[in-house]
N, C-alpha and C positions, 0 to 999 in steps of 0.2 A: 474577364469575369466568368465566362461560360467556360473556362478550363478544364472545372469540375465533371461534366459532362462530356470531354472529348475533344473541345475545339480547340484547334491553337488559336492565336491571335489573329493569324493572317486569314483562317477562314472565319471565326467571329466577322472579320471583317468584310470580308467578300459577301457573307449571308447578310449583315446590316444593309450593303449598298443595293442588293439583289432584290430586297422588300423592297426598295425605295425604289427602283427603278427597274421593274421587272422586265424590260423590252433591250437593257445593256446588254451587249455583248463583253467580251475578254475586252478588248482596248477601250470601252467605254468603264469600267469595273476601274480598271489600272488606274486608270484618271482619277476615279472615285476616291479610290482607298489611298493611291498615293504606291501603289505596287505595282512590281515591273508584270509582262505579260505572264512567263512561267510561275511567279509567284502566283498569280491568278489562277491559270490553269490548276497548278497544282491543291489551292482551295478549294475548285471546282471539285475535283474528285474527290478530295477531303469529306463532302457536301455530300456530295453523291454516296458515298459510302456510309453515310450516317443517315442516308435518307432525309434528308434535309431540300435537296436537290428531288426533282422529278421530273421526266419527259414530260414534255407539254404536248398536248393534245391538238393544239391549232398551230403549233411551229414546229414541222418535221425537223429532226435533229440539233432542237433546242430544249434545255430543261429550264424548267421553271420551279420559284423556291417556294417550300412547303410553309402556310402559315405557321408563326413559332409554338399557338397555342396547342397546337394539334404535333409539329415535330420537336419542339424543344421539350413537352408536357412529357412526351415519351421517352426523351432523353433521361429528361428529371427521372421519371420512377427506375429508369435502371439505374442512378448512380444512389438512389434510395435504397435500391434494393443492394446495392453492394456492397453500400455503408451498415446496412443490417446484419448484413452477414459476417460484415466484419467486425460489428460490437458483437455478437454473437463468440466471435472466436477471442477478442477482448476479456470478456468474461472469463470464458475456459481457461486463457490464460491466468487471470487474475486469481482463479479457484484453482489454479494447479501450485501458484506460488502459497498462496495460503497453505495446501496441504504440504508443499514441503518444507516452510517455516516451521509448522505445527511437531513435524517431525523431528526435525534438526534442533527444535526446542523442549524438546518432549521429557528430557530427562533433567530439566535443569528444575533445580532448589526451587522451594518459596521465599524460603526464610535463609535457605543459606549462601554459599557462594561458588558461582563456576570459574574455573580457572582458566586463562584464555594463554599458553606458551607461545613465546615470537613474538617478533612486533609485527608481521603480517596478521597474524590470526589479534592479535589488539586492535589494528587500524581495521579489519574486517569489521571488529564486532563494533568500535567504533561508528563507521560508517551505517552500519545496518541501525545501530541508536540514533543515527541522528536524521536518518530518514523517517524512522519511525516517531522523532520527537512530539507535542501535539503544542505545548504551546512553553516548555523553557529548556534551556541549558546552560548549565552552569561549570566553570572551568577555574582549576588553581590550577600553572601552569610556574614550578621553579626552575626552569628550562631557559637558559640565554636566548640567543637567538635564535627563529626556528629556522630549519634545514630545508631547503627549496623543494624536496621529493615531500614534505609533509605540508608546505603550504600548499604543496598545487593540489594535494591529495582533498585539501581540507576545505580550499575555495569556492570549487563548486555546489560543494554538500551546504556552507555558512550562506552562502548567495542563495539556493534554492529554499532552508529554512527560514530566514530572514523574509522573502519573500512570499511565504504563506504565513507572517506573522508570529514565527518563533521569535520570543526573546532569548537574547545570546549575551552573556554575565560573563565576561574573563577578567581573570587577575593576574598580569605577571608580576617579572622582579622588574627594577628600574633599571636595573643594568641592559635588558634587552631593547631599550632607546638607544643605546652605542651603533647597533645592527640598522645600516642603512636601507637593508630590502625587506627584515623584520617592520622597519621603521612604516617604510612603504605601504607594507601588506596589512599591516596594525591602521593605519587612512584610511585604506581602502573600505575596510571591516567597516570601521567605524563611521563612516559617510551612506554605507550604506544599510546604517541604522543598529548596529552592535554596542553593547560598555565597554569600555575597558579599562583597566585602574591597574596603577604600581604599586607595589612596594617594597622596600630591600629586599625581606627575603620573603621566600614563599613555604609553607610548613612543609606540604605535602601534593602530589599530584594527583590531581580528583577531577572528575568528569561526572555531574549529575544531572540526570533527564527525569524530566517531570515532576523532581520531587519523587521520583519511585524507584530510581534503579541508581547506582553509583560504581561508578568505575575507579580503583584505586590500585597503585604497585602492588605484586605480591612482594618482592624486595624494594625497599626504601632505597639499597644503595644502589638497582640497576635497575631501573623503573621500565628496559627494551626490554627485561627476560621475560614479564609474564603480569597478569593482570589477571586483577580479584572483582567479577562482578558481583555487585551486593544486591539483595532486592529485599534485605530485611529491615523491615518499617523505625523502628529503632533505630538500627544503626545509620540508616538513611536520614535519619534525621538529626541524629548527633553531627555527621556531614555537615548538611546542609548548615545548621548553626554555624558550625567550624567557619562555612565560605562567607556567610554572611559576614562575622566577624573579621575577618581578612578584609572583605569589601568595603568593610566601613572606615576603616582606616586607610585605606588605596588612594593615592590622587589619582583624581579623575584624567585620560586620557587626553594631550592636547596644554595641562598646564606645565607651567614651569614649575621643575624642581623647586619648591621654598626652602629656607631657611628660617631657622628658630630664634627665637631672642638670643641664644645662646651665640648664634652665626653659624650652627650646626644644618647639614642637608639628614633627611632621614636613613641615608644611607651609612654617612659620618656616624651618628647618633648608635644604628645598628654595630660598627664595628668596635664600635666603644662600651658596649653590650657583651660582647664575643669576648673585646681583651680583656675585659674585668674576669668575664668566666673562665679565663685560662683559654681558649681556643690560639691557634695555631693561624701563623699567616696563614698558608697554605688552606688551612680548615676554611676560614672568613674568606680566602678568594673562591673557593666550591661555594661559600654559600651564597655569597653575593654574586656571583656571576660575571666576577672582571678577573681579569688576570692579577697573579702575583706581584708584579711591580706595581698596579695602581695600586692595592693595600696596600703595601709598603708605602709607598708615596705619601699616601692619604694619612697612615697613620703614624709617621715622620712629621707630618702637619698640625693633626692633635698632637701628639706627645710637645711640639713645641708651646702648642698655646695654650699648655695644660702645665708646662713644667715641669715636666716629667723625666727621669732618665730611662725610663723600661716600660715598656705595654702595659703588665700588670699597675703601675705606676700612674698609667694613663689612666685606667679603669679607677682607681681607687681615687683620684685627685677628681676625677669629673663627678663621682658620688658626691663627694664634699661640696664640691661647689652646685650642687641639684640638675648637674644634665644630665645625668639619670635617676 
């Protein structure tokens, strides 16, 4: 307990026994405390060095221990005084980062948008939003499963906002349930107090803080080159709409996939969406987020319980019959 002040344990100790029985010598101490002789000794000095310990006056070459409210009082105000001086340089720090936020910030937009090149300098600015988050953040996320270097990057930041009461909103696709350590890390979030909700596909990749800033691709088709921060009121808000919309439609993280009166999963449901609109296997496995052979698979499966002999076929027969 008295660490704070200098002591280890072992002379904490020795100074307890030493009140209590100020006439012990080293082998009566040892017995005390339960410490061999040189551990003893070596307290003694510990003591003595901290003035804790003092020559006694009626026992040539013995010391005797200083009462604590007079030697430990004096301990306290030094490690007061050092705790001051160290919120003191606290501070300085704290007003040094400010100024160089202030700086590195200084040229960016109200209303328009900075552009952030690399996924380095995205997960920077990233990171630097979600420490500054105050109380939400919100995520479309049409990304399979995510990549170990971006969970680990992302876990600490989720676990310390989480923990001063950020709400944390993510939407993926359902396909990233396939991903065992996605699977994993998607618990973890969630237990420790995060949403999450599926849905086949996802429109668009969007990260929004607080309702005031929104992070979205500059390119749709390579969402790693580069990122458009937004902080215009308007368009932050069209966003935001956008996620809600998404959200509400998500199954909640945790349930099982349903199926429709039809025997349709929403996945099924989406690719039968696609095939009507002319989309391309290849196009529907990018958007769902599985591989080529399960569309195929999948829509081998429709096309039989639709009667169909062609994709487009699939699409046009499931209208008729109202699954879409």
């Amino acid at each position: 307990m008295l660490q704070l002040l200098g002591l280890s344990s072992n002379a904490e100790a020795v100074y307890r026994a030493a009140l209590q029985h100020r006439d012990h010598g080293v082998t009566a101490l040892a017995t005390d405390t339960g410490l061999t002789d040189p551990e003893v000794r070596a307290a003694l000095d510990e003591l003595a060095e901290l003035a804790l310990l003092k020559p006694s006056a009626q026992f040539d070459g013995k010391l005797r221990p200083v009462s604590p409210d007079v030697g430990l009082a004096k301990l306290l105000a030094s490690a007061e005084a050092r705790l001051a001086s160290r919120q003191v340089e606290v501070e300085e720090a704290r007003a040094e980062i400010a100024s160089i936020t202030a700086e590195h910030h200084s040229a960016w937009p109200i209303d328009g948008a900075i552009r952030h090149d690399g996924l380095d300098a995205i997960r920077t600015r990233l990171e630097e939003l979600q420490r500054a988050t105050e109380f939400e953040c919100l995520s479309l996320n049409p990304g399979g499963a995510h990549r170990p270097e971006a969970r680990e990057a992302a876990a600490s930041l989720n676990e310390e906002a989480l923990a001063r009461g950020v709400t944390i909103r993510a939407v993926c696709r359902d396909s990233f349930r396939n991903d065992t350590e996605t699977l994993t890390y998607a618990r973890w979030l969630v237990e420790l107090g995060s949403e999450m909700r599926t849905v086949p596909t996802v429109p668009i990749q969007m990260v929004i803080v607080d309702r005031k800033i929104a992070v979205v691709p500059a390119q749709a088709d390579n969402p790693r080159a580069a990122a458009l921060e937004v902080r215009s009121p308007g368009i932050v808000a069209a966003l935001h709409a956008l996620f809600e919309q998404v959200w509400e439609v998500g199954l909640p993280f945790g349930q099982q996939i349903p199926r429709d009166q039809d025997g349709c999963t929403p996945t099924e449901r989406e690719l039968l969406r696609m095939a009507a609109g002319g989309d391309t296997d290849e196009a529907a496995a990018r958007r769902l987020g599985v591989s080529l052979r399960t569309v195929r698979r999948m829509m081998a499966h429709l096309m039989e319980r639709l009667d169909a002999a062609s994709r487009f076929q699939a699409g046009v027969n499931a209208t008729k019959r109202g699954w879409l």
